[in-house]
C-alpha positions in Angstrom: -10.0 -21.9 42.1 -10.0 -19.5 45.1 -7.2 -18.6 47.4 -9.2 -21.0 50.1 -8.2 -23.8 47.5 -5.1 -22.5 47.2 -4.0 -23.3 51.0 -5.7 -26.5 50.6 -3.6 -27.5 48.0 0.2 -26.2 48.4 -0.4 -24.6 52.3 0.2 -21.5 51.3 -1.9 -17.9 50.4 -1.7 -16.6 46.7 -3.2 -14.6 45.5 -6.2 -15.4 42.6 -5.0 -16.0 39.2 -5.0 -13.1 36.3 -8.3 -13.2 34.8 -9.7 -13.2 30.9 -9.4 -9.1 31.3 -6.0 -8.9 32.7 -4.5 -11.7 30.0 -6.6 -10.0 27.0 -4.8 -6.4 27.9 -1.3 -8.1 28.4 -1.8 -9.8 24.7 -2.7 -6.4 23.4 0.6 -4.7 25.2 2.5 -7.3 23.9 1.1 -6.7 20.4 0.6 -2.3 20.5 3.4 -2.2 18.3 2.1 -3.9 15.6 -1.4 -2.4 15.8 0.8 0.4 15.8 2.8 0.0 12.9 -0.2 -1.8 10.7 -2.5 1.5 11.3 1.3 4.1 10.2 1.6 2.0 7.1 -2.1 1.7 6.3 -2.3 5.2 7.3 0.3 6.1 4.7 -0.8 4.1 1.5 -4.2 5.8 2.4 -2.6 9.1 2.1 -0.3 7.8 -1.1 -3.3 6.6 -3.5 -5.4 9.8 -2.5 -2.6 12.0 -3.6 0.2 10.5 -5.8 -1.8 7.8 -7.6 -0.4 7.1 -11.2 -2.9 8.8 -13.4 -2.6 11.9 -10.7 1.1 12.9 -11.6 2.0 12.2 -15.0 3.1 15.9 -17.1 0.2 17.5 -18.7 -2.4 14.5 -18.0 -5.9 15.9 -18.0 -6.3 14.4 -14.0 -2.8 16.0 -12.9 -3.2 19.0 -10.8 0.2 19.0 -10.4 2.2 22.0 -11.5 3.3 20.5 -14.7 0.0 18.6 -15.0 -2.8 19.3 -17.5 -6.0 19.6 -15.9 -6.1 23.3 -15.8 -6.4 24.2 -19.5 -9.0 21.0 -20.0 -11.6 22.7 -17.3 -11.0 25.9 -19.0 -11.7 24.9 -22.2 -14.8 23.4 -20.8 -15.7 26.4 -19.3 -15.6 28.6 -22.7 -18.3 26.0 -24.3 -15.5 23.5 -25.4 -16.8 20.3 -25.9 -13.7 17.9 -24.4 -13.3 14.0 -23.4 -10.4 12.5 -22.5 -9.2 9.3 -22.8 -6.0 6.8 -22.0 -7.4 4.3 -25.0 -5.9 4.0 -28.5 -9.5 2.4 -29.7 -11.1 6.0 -28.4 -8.1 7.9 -30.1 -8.5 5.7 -33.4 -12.2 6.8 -33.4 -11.8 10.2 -32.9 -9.5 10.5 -35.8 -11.8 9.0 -38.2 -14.8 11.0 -36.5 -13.7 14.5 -37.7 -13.2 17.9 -35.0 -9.8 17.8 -33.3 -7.9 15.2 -31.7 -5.4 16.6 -29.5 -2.3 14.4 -28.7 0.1 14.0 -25.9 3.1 12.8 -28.1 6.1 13.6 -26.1 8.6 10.5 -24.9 8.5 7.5 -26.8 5.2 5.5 -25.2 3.4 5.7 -28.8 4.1 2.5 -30.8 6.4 4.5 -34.2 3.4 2.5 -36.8 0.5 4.4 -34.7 1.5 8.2 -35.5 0.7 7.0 -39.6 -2.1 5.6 -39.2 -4.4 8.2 -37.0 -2.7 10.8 -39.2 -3.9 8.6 -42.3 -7.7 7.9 -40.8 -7.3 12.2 -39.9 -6.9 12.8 -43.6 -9.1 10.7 -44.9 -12.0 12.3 -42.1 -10.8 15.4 -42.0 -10.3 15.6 -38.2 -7.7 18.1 -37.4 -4.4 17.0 -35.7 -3.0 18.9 -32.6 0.9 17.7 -31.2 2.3 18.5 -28.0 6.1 18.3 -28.0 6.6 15.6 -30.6 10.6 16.7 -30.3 12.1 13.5 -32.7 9.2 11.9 -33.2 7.1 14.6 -34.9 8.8 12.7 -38.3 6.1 9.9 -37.2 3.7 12.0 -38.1 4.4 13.8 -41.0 7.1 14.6 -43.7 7.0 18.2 -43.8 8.5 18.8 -40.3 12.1 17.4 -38.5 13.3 19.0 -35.1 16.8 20.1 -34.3 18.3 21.7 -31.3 18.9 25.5 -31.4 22.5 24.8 -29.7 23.1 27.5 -27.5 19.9 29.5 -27.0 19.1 32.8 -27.0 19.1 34.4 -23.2 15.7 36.1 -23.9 13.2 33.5 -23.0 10.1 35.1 -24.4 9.3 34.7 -28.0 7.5 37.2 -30.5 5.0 35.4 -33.3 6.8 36.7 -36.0 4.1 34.9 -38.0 1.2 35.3 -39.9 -1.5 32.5 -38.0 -4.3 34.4 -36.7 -4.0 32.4 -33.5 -0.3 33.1 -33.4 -1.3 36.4 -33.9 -4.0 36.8 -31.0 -2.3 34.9 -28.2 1.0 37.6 -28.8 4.3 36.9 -26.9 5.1 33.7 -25.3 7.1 31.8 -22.8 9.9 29.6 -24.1 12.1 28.6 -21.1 11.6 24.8 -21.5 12.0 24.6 -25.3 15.8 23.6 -26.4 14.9 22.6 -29.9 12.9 24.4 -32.5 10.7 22.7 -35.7 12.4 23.0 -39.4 10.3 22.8 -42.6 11.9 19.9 -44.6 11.9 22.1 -47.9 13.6 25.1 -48.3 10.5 27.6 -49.0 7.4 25.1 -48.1 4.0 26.1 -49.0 1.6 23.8 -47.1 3.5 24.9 -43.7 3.9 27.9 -41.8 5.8 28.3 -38.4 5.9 30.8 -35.6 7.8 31.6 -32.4 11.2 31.3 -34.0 14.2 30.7 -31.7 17.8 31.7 -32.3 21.0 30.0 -31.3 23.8 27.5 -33.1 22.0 24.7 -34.6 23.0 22.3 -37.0 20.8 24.0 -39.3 21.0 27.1 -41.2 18.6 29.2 -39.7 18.4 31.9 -42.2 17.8 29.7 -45.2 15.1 27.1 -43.7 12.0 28.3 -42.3 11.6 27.3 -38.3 10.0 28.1 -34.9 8.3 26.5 -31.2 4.8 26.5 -33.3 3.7 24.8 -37.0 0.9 24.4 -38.9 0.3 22.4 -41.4 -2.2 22.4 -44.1 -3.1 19.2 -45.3 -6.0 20.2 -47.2 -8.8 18.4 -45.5 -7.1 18.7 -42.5 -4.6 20.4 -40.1 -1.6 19.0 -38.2 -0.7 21.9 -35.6 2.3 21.2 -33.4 2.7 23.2 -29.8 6.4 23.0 -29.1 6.8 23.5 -25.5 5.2 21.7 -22.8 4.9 24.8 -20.7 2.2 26.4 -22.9 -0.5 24.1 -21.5 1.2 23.3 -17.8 -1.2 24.2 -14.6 1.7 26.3 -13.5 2.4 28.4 -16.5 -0.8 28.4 -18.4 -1.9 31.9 -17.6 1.3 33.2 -18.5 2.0 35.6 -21.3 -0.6 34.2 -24.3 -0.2 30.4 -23.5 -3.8 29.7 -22.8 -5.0 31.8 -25.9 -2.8 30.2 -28.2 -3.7 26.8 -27.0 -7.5 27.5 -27.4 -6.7 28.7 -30.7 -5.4 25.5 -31.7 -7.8 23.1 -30.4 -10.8 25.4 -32.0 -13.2 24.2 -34.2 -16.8 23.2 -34.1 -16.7 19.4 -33.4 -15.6 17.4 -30.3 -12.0 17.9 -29.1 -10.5 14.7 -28.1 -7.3 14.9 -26.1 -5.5 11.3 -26.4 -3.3 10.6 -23.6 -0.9 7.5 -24.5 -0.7 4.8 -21.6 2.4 1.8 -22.5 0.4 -0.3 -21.6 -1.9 0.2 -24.5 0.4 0.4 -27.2 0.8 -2.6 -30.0 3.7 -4.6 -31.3 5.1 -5.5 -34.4 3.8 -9.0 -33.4 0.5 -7.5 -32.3 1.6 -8.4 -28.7 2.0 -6.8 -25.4 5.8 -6.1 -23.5 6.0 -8.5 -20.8 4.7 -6.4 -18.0 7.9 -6.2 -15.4 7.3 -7.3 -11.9 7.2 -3.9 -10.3 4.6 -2.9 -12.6 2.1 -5.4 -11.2 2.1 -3.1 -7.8 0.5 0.2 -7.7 2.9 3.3 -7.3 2.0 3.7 -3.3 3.5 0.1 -2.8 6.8 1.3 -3.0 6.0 4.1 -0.3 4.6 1.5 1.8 7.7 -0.9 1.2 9.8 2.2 2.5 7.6 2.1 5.7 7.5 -1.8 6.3 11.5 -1.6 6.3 12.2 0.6 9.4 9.0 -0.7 11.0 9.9 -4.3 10.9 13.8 -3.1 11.8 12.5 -1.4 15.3 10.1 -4.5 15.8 13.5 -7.3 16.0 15.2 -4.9 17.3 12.9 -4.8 20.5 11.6 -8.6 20.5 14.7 -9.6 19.7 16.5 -7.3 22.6 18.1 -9.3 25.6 17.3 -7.7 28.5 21.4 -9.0 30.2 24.0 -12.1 29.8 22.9 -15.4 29.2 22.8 -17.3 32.6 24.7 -20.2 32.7 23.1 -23.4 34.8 25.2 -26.6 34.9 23.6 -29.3 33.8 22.1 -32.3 34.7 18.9 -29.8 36.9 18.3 -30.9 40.1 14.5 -29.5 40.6 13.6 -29.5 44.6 10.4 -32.0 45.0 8.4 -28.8 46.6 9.0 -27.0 43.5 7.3 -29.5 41.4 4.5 -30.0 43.9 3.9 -25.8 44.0 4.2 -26.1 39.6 0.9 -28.6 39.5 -0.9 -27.2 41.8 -0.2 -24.0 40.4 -1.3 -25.6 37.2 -4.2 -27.8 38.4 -5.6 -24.5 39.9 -5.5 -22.2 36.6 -7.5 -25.2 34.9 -10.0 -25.0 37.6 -9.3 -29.4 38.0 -10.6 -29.8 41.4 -11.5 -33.3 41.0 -7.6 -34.3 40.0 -6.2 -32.0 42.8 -8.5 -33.8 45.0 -7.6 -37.4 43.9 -4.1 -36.7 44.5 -5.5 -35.2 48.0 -6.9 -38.6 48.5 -4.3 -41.2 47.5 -1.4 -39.1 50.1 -4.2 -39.2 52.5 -4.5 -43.0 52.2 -0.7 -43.6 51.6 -0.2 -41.7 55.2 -3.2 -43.9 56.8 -1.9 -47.4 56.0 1.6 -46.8 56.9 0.0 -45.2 60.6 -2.2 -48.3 60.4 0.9 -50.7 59.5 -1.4 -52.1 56.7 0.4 -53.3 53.6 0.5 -51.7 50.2 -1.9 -54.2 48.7 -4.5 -53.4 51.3 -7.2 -52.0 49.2 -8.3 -48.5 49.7 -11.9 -49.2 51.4 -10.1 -51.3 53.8 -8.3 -48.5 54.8 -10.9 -46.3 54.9 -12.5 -48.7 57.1 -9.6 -49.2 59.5 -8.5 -45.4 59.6 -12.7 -45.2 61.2 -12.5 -47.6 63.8 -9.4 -46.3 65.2 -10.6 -42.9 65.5 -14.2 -43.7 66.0 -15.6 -41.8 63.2 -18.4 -42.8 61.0 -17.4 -45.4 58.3 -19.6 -44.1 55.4 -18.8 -40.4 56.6 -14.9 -41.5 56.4 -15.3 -43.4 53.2 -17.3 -40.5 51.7 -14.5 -37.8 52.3 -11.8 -40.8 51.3 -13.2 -42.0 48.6 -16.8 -41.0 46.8 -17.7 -38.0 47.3 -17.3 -35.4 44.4 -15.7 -31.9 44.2 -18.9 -30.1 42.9 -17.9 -26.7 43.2 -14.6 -24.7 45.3 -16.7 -25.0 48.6 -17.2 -28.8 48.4 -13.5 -29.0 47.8 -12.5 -26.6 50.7 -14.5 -28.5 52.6 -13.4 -32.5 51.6 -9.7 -31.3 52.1 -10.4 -30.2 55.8 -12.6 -33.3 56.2 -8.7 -35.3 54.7 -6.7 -32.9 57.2 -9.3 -33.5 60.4 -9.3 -37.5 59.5 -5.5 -37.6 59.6 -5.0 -35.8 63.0 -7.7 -37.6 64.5 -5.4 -41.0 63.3 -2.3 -39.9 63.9 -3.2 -38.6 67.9 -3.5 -42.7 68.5 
């Protein structure tokens, strides 16, 4: 309703009600910080998944272009001519060791299940696919007899490492790096004869040095096949593979004239002794970004009760039971009937204080019925009855003119009675 319908109602000018633009902005003001905070955090897993997702960050995984990740030497095996695929699946890795070339293996930690090692070693025999290891460390017993690991104890300063071998690969790549490598390989016999080992450390280990045959890099010769073992990670990193001969004696281990398969273990795809899975915990039913957007949420949701839940001074204190003046009421529903645009309820209660006044001017009774009135309130001010009845009774409140208009007609009927 207009400020026109405003005076008509309470007497007094206000000015027009806050329209659908104004409340849509203040709900939008009211709810910036959320928008806000939603578009941070989704902002942030966006960022998360692009650049730390799992398979992105994991040592020496063929997708890692990390520093210690193992993208680097994959492509540039590709490049010379190598054919390689890569895979996360135990099936594939099965397949490739009873499908001949080379099946290169990721077989540091513990992920691989201690039965599996036997039995791609056993279908790698039987095919003749050749074995390659990277940094087996305890477990390279899994995989064959011939070999155990020990630490050297306190290593040697020198860092870089001499063949000292007679493996043609050994003997191409030269000198390499061996900062990462605490441990070396030992031949389990005395003077072995299917095995040969290069890059020999020095230092204080458990195990006589002098009288068993050791070193970073093994091969053995299993007749149909090879098992190879490349002792330190850092050979095939992205950060360290173009140092000293790391990338040639990785390419000299992988080579061969079938398809190289690297195998990548995943947990998840591992067997038990009773052919089922771990329980999967809770936390790894959420990708590795959720945790990052946890972190966010926290301080977000903090800063967000901290300002809706603000008080802006000391409670006020109002003794109770509230006496509410009877303008203030009358000012609330008009106030009200006006926002909800009720001008046919604004203008019935127009009416019935109209008539109220009337009789009691009139000295008619309460019971007198409201046409009566009408009629009386006419002949005493010598107006037209149907006009007086229409402005008292019938006549709708089409629009915020008609109403305007009806409650002037009200006013005018009341001074023109009251003047008697």
């Amino acid at each position: 309703m207009s400020a026109g319908i405003d005076v008509a109602v309470r007497g007094t000018v206000r000015g027009s009600s806050a329209g659908l633009r104004a409340r849509a902005g203040g709900v939008l003001r009211s709810a910036a910080l959320w928008v806000v905070a939603a578009v941070v955090v989704l902002l942030a897993a966006i960022v998360m998944v692009l650049m730390q997702g799992r398979e992105a960050v994991r040592p020496l995984h063929y997708d890692s272009t990390q520093p210690d990740g193992g993208r680097a030497f994959t492509e540039v095996l590709r490049t010379q001519g190598r054919e390689v695929t890569t895979t996360e699946s135990l099936a594939e890795a099965r397949e490739a060791a009873a499908g001949g070339g080379t099946l290169l293996v990721y077989a540091a930690g513990d992920v691989l299940d201690p039965e599996i090692p036997g039995e791609l070693m056993a279908a790698a025999d039987e095919a003749g696919t050749d074995v390659v290891l990277i940094a087996p460390d305890l477990t390279v017993s899994d995989w064959t007899d011939a070999l155990e690991t020990d630490y050297l104890g306190e290593v040697s300063p020198d860092t870089r490492r001499a063949p000292e071998c007679e493996v043609p690969e050994a003997q191409t790549a030269g000198a390499v790096s061996s900062r990462a490598a605490g441990a070396d390989y030992y031949s389990t016999s005395p003077e072995p004869e299917d095995v040969e080992f290069c890059y020999p450390g020095t230092g204080t280990g458990a195990i006589d040095e002098a009288s068993v045959p050791h070193g970073l890099y093994a091969v053995e010769d299993r007749g149909a096949s090879t098992l190879t073992v490349l002792g330190a990670e850092e050979w095939l990193s992205n950060e360290t593979l173009a140092d000293e001969g790391h990338m040639s004696l990785v390419a000299g281990a992988v080579a061969g004239d079938g398809e190289l398969t690297y195998y990548y273990p995943d947990s998840g795809d591992q067997p038990r002794a009773d052919d089922e899975q771990l329980p999967i915990p809770l936390m790894g039913l959420f990708p590795d970004w959720a945790v990052g957007a946890v972190l966010w949420l926290l301080p977000v949701a903090l800063v967000a009760m901290l300002v809706y839940g603000r008080r802006l001074g000391p409670l006020a204190v109002e003794p109770l039971p509230v006496v509410v003046p009877a303008a203030e009421t009358v000012l609330g529903r008009s106030a009200l009937l006006q926002r909800a645009q009720d001008r046919e309820t604004a203008l019935r209660d127009l009416r019935a204080a109209a008539l109220v006044r009337l009789g009691r001017r009139l000295a008619l009774g309460p019971e007198t019925p409201a046409t009566e009135v009408c009629a009386r309130a006419a002949a005493a001010a010598g107006l037209d009855p149907a006009w007086t009845e229409a402005v008292l009774l019938t006549q709708p409140a089409g629009d915020d003119a008609t109403f305007v208009r009806l409650s002037a007609d009200i006013t005018s009927i009341e001074r023109e009675v009251d003047l008697l």
